[in-house]
N, C-alpha and C positions, 0 to 999 in steps of 0.2 A: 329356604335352602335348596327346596325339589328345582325351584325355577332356575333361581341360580349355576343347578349342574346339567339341568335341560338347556338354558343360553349357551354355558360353554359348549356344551357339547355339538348345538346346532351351528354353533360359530367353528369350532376345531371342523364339523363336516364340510361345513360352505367353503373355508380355507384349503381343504384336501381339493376338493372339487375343482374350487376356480384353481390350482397350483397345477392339479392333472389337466385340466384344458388351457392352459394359457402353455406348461409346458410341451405337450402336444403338436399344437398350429405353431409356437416357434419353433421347434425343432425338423417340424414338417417344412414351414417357410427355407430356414436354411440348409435343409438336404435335400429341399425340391430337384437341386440339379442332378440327383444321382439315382433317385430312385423313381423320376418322372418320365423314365426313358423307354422304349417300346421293347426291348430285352437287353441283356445285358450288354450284346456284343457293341452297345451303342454306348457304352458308359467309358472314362477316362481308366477306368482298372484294366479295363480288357485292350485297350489303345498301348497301355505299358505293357501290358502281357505281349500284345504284336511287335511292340517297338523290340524289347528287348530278345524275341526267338528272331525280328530280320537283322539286326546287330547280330550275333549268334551266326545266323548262314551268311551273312556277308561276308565276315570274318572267317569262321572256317570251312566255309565252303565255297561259294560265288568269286571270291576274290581269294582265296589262297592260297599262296605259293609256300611249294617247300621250302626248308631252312639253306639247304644248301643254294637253290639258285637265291636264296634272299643274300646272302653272303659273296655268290659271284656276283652282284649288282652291287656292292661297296665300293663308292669311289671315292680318293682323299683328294682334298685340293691344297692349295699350295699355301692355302692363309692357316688349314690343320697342321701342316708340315712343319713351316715355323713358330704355331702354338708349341706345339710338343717339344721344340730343338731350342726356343728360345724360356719353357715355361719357369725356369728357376733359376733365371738369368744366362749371362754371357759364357763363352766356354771358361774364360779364367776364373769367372763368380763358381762354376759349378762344380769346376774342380778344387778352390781350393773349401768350398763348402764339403767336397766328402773327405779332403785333406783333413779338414778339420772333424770329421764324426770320429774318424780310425785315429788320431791321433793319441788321445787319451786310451782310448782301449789297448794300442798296442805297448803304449809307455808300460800300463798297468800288467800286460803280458810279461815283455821284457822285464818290468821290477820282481817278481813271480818266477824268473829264470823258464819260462814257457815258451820252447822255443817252437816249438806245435803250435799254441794258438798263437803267437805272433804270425806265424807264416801263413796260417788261415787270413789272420786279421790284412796283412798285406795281399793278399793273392784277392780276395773280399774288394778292397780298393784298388787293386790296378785294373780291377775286371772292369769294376763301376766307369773307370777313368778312362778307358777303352771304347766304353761304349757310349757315354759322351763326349769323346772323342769323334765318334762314328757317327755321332747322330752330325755334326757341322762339317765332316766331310762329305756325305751320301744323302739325298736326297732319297735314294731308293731305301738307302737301309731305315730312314725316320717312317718311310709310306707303310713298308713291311709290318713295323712297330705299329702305326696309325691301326693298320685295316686287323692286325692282328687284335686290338683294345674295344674294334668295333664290334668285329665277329662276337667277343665275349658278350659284349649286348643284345648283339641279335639270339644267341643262345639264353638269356635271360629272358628275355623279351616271348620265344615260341615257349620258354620253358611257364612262363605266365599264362600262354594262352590257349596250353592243354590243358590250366587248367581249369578250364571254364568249357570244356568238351562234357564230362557229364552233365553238368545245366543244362549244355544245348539239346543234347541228346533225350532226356524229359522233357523240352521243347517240339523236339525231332516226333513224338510220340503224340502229343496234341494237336498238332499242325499236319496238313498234308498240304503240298507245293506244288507245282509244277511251271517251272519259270525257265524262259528263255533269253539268253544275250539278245540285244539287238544288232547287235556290230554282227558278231560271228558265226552266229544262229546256235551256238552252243546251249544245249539242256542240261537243266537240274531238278530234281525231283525226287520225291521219294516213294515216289508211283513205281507199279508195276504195270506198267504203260510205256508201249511200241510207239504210238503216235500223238499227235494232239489230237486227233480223233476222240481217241480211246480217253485222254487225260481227261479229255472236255464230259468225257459220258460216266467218267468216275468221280469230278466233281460236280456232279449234277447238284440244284439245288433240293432235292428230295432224298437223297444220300448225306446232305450235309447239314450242319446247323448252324453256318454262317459261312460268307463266300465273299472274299476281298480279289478283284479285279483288279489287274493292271494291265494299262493304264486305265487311269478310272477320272471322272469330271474335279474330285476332292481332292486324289493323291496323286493321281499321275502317272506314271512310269517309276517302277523300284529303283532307285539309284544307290549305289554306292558311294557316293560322295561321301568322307566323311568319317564313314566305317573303317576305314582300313588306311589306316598311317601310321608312319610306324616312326619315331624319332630316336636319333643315334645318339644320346648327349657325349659331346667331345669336348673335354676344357671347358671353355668358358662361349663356344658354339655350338648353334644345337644346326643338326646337317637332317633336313626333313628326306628320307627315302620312300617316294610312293611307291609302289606296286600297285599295275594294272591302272594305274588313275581311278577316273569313273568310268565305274561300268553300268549301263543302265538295261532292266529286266521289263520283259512283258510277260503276262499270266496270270496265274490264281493263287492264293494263300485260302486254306479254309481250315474249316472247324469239322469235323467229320462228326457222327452220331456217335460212330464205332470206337471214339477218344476211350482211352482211359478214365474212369468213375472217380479216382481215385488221385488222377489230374490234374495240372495245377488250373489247367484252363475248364474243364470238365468241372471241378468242384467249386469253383470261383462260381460257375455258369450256376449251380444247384442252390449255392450259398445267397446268390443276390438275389434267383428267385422267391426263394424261401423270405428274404429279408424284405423284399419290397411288398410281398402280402403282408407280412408286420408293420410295416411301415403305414398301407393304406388304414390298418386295422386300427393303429396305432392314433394317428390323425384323426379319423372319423369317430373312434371311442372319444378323443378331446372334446372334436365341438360337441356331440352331444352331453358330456361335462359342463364344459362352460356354459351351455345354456339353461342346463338345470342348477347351475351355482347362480347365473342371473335371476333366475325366476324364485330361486329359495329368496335371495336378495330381496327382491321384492313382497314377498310374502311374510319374511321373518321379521324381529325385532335386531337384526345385524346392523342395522346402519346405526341404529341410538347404541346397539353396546361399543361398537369399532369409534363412535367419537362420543364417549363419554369426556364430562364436562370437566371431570379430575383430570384427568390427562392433558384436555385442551389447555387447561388451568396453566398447569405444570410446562407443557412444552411450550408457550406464550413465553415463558421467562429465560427461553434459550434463543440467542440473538437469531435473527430471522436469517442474514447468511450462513450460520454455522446449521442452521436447521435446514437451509436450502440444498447448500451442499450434504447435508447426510441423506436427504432424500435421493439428488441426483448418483452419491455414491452406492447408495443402495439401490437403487433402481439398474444400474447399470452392473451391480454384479446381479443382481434376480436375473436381468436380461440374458448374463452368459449363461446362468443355469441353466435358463428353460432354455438355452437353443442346444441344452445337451442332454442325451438322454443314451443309457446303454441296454435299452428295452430290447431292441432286435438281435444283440448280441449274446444274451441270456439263454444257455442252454439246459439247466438245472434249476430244480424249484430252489435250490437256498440261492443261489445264484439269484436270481429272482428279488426272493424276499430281501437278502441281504443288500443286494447292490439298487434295485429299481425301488423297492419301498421304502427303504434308509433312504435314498437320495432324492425321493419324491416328500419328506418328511423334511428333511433339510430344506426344501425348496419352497416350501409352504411356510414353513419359521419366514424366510426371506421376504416371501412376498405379499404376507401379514404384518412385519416390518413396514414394507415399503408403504403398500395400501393403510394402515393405520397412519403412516406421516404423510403420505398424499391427502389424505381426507383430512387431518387437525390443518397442513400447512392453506390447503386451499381456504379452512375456513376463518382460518388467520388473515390470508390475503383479502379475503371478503367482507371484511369487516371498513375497509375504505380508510384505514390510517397507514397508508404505504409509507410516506413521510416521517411519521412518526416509527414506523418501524424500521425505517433505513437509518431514522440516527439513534437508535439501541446496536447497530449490528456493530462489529468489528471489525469488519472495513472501514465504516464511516468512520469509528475511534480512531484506527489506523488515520487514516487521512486525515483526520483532523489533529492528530498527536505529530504527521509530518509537517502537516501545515503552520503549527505553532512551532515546531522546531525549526522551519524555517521565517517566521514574525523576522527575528532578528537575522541577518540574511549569512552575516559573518559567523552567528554563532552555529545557524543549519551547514554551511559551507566545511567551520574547522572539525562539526560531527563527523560529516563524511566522508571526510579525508581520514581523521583519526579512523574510523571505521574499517575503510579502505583499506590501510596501512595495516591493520591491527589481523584483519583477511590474509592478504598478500605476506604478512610473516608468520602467520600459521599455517597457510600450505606450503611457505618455503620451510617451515620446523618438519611437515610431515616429509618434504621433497627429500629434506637432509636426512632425515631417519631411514628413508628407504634408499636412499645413493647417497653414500657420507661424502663423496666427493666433490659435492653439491657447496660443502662448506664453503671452500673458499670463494663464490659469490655471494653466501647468503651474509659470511660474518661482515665483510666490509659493508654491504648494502646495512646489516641491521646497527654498524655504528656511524652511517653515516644520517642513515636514514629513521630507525628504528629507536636508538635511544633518546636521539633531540626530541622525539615524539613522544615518546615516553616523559621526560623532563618538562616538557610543554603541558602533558597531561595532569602529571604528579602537581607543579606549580600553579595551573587553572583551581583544581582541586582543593590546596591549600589555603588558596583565595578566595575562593569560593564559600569554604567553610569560616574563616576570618567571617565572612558579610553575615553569616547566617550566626555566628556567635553577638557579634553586635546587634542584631536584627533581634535576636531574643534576648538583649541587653536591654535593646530599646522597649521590648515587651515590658520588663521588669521593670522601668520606669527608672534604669540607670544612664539617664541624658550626659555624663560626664566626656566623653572625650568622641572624637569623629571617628570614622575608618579610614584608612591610607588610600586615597584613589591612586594607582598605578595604572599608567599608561591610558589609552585611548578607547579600549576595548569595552563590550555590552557588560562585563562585570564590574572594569570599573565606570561605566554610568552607570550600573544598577546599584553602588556604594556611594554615587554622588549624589545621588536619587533618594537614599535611605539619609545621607548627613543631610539633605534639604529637610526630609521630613522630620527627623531630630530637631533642628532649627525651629521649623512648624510646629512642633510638639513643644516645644519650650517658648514660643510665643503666645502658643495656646492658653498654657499654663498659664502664663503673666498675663493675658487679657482674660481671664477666667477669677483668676485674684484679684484683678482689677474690677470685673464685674460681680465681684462677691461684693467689693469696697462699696462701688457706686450703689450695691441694691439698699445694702443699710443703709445709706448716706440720703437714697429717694425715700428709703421709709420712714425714715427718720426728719426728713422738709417735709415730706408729704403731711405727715403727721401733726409736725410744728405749724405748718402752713393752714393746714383746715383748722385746727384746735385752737387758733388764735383768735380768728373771727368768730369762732362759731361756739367759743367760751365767754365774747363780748356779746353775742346776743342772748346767750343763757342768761349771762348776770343782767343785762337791761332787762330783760323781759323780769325777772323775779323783781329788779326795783319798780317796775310798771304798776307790780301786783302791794305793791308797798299803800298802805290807808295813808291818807292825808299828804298824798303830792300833791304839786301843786302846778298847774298848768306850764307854766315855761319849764319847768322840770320835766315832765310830762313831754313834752316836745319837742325836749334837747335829748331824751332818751330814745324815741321814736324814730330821730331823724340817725344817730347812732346805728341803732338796729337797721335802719335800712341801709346805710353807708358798710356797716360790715354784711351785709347780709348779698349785697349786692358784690363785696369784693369777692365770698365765699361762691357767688356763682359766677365769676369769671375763673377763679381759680379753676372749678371743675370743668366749665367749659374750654379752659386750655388742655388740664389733663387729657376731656375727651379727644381734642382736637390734637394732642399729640401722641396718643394713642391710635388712632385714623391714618396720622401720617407715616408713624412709624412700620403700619401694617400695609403700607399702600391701598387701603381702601378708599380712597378718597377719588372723585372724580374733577377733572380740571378741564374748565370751560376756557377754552384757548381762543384769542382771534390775537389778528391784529395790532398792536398798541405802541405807541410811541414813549420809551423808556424813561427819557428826557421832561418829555408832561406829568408822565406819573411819580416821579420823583418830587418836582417839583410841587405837585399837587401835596403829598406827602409833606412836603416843608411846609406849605401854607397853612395844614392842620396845625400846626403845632407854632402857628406865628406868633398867636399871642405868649404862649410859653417862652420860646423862644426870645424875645423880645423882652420880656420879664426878668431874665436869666442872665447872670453876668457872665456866660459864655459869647465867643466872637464867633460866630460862623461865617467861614470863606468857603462859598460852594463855585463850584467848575464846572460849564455845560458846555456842549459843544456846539454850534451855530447852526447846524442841522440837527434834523430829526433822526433818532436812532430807535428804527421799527424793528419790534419781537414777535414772535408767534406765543404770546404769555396766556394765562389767568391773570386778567390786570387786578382784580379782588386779592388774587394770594400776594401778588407780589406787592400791590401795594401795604399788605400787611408784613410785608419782610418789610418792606423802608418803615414804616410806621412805631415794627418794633426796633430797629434796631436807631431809629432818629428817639423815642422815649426811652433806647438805655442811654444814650447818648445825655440825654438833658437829666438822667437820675446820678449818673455816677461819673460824670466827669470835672472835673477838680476848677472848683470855681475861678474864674476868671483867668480862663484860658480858650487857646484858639481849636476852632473844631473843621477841621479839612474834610468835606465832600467833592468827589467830586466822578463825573463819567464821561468815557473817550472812547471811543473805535478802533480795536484794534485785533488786526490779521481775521478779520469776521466775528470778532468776539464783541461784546457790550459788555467794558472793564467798570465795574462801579467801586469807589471804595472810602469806606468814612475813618477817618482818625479822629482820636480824641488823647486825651491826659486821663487816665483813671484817677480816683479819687482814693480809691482801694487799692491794694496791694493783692494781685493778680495770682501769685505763685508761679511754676515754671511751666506745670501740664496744662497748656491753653487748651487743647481736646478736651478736656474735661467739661469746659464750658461749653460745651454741644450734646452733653447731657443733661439732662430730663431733672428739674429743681434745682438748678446747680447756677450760683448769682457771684456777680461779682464782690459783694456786699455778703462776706462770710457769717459777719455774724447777724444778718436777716430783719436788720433794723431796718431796710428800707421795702416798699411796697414791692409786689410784683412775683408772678408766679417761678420763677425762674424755667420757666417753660421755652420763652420767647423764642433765645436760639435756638433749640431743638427742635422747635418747629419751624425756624427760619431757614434752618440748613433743609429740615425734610421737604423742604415747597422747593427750597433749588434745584435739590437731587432728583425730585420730583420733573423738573423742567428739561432736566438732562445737563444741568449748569454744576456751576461750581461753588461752594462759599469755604473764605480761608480764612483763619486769624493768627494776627501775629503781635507778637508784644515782645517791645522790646523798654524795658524794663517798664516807667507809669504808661508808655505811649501804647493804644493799645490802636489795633487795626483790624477793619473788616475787610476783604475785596470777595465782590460777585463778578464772577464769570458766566454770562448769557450769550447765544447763539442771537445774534440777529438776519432779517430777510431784509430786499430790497425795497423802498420805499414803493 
């Protein structure tokens, strides 16, 4: 527990530390400009201090004129003349405008039997009418009127700018002058001083504490420019009257010793020296801060407590941009903090404590913050799954949540429009609330525009949820009825898309009930199929064991057992071999082969059968060679079996059509016969695995053949089809043939 409060406490110091040096050198860095300067009178405070005492004598002294000659310099011109004469219209508009003030008042007198204030009320209006009148006969009587409304300004005007004579005058007390016109060689000063001699030996620079020349290489010659304008606003003209123009000055402005203590410029002058010793003081206490907070850094256990591995833990699972930006927003307010500091303003110890320690505590919290998420984030980025951490962030969700909303292009498009729309009539709600007058554009736009949106919305919506109620219909395994596709749009293909898979869902089903059928139906031949023979060599082998057989018995049992024993291994060797084909494990030794030969080759096995058999065969070849890229082995095991169903089950003495043609690049082969058996309707079935034409399994034969005849075509990239049409039944093979 002792370590425990020895860590914090070594960590709360290193925090104080590096907080007091980091805010130190920024706040040094950004007031470099003001307190880097060789004394004050070189700083921007003291340049406003000068600006505004030469405003101040420009004004009321260098260039100022009394009130009265400023008032004989009032000239009116003739575009004031008819402001004034024309400003409340025509003379008929202005008379019958005061016609109408006095109207009512005097009616109101006269009802009152007042016959006093009627005569006022009239005497009132014919004076007014008089002197509009007078204004559109006289030209001199409107100027009279003009220069009389101006004077009222210029007395506004001086009366503003006494009073700003005490300022100058505590200006007047800082400052000593001695400045001369150049034009007219006229002095000002507030010397006691006969000449420039004298002035020059009274603003010595050993008498003074700063000394502004004019003209000087920086400023120049003192001008007046600027200072001293005075504007008459008239109606809806503004008439500029200069006095004196520009007057430009040579001479001294200074700062005397003898200033007042007490001064605005004198105590300025005390205050910045005093602050910029703080300032150095201030700075150089930092860095050596900061570099005793590095060296504790280095010596301490601070870096393992600042990035413990709970934390790392914990902030790993905050997405990487939202934790980037907390870094950058927190860095950039620490940054304001430290470049502020109210150290040098501080004139009282609570002052002190309260303002520079509280705020240096505050600044520490920040930039413990910040340093604790700089050091987890770095060692986030350093771990080399930037990838992986860009697509946890929230941007990248964002972008990829746009991205799929725009997949479908019409559906991203009527988002953000709806969007758009749904914007655009919420700042017109807040427009109307604040200007109701606003209505009458916002209600037509929102029923022209706004409701159809609305109804497009509400309608999407309703449809939408329709797909998602059948959707979990479908879940339920309630396959009965479709969804309504409507119109053209991504929901309804996403409803024509769902009634496809309903279809597939219910085809599913039926070849699933189907494949339950067929599994019993293979384990049930399988069954019957192996137990037949292999219940015939159980029972010979026990008569084998029988005393007192006798050799030809003996013989005709032996040859039994081998005749079934050998059928029981063709059986399995079929099952394996269509087991192989079914799994595509089987490999097929392709060349070359003449389709035509191989067939034939095929019939010739089976000549003597054939010949034996009161079936007729008509086979059909074509005169050329028809060349395949085959397995001649497999395929000739497709003619082979499908020419010995051919001779087990086709209905004695009848014709058997073979035959194969060329055709559009295909190799067409296809055998007919007469079944002998009754086929049923599902001829697919017969391309399953034990499944004979001969139901009830009286005749030989695995019923494997076609199942494995079709796997060798599909196998070749061909085709095999059967058709029956009612005993007739039919094979056709479709093969890809190359050029001889």
């Amino acid at each position: 527990m002792d370590i425990k409060w020895k860590n914090k406490i070594v960590v709360a110091a290193w925090v104080l530390l590096f907080t007091f040096g980091l805010n130190g050198i920024f706040w040094g860095l950004s007031n470099s400009s003001e307190y880097l300067k060789k004394s004050y009178f070189y700083t921007q405070r003291f340049e406003n201090q000068l600006s505004n005492f030469t405003n101040y004598l420009s004004l009321l002294e260098l260039s100022y004129l009394p009130k009265e000659e400023m008032k004989e310099s009032i000239i009116v011109s003739e575009e004031e003349i008819n402001e004034h004469r024309y400003r409340y219209g025509n003379l008929t508009e202005q008379i019958e405008n005061i016609k109408g003030q006095y109207e009512g008042k005097i009616q109101e007198a006269q009802i009152n039997n007042n016959a006093e204030l009627t005569q006022m009320y009239i005497d009132e209006r014919d004076k007014k009418i008089e002197d509009i009148t007078n204004n559109f006969k006289s030209d001199e009587y409107v100027r009279e009127k003009v220069i009389q409304e101006k004077g009222q300004q210029v007395d506004k005007y001086y009366q503003e700018l006494e009073s700003h004579r005490a300022e100058f005058n505590k200006y007047r007390a800082d400052f000593k002058y001695y400045l001369k016109d150049t034009s007219t060689g006229e002095t000002f000063t507030n010397l006691e001083a006969a000449n420039d001699a004298e002035a020059n030996r009274l603003l010595s620079n050993k008498d003074m504490l700063y000394v502004r020349s004019y003209p000087s290489v920086r400023q120049g010659y003192l001008s007046t420019e600027g200072r001293r304008l005075v504007y008459l606003q008239y109606g809806s003209s503004v008439a500029p009257l200069e006095v004196n123009k520009n007057k430009v000055f040579e001479g001294v402005i200074a700062v005397p010793k003898t200033a007042p203590a007490a001064g605005m410029v004198l105590g300025s002058f005390h205050d910045y020296q005093r602050s910029q010793m703080l300032y150095f003081l201030f700075v150089l206490s930092s860095i050596g801060a900061l570099g005793l907070s590095l060296r504790l850094y280095k010596k301490t256990p601070i870096p393992e407590i600042m990035g413990n591995e709970k934390w790392q833990t914990l902030y790993n699972k905050i997405p990487i941009d939202v934790a980037g930006m907390t870094f950058l927003i927190f860095t950039l307010i620490t940054l304001r903090k430290l470049t502020r500091s109210n150290f040098i303003y501080l004139d009282y110890m609570w002052a002190f404590v309260e303002d520079f320690l509280f705020g240096l505590a505050l600044k520490a919290v920040f930039v413990a913050f910040t340093v604790v998420q700089g050091r987890l984030l770095f060692k986030r980025l350093n771990k080399g799954q930037s990838d992986k951490e860009w697509q946890t962030s929230l941007l990248y969700k964002l972008f990829q949540s746009t991205k799929e909303a725009f997949l479908i292009r019409s559906i991203g498009i009527q988002l953000l429009i709806l969007l758009m729309i749904a914007f655009a009539f919420g700042i017109g709600a807040v427009a109307v609330l604040m200007e109701p007058r606003f209505i009458l554009v916002y209600f037509p736009l929102f029923l022209l525009i706004g409701l159809p949106a609305i109804f497009f919305m509400v309608r999407r919506i309703g449809y939408f949820n329709r797909i998602v109620t059948h959707s979990n219909d479908l879940v339920r395994g309630d396959l009965r009825s479709d969804i309504q596709v409507v119109g053209k749009s991504a929901l309804a293909n996403l409803a024509q898309s769902i009634n496809t898979l309903r279809h597939g869902v219910q085809a599913s089903q039926r070849e699933q009930a189907k494949s339950e059928r067929l599994k019993t139906e293979l384990i049930t031949n399988v069954s019957h199929d192996l137990r037949t023979p292999l219940t015939s060599i159980i029972t010979y082998t026990e008569l084998l064991k029988s005393p007192g057989l006798g050799e030809d018995e003996r013989n005709s049992y032996i040859e039994i057992i081998d005749r079934k024993s050998k059928r029981l291994k063709v059986l399995i060797d079929d099952l394996f071999e269509a087991s192989k084909m079914a799994s595509g494990n089987i490999e097929l030794v392709k060349e070359k082969v003449d389709l035509v030969q191989l067939l034939q080759q095929a019939l010739a096995e089976h000549d003597e059968t054939i010949s034996s058999s009161t079936l007729q065969f008509r086979v059909s070849n074509p005169e050329k060679a028809l060349y395949a890229i085959v397995d001649g082995q497999k395929l000739w095991r497709v003619f082979d079996n499908l020419i010995g169903n051919i001779l087990k089950y086709s209905l004695e003495n009848t014709r058997v059509y073979i035959s194969i043609k060329s055709q559009g690049g295909n190799a067409i082969i296809s055998f007919k016969n007469v079944a002998k058996y009754e086929l049923g309707e599902d001829i697919d079935e017969l391309f399953e695995r034990f499944k004979r034409g001969d139901q009830s399994r009286h005749t030989e034969g695995s019923g494997l053949g076609l199942a494995i005849a079709k796997s060798i075509i599909d196998l070749h990239q061909g085709h095999m089809d059967i058709e029956v049409d009612g005993d007739l039944f039919k094979v056709t093979i479709s093969l890809n043939t190359t050029n001889p």
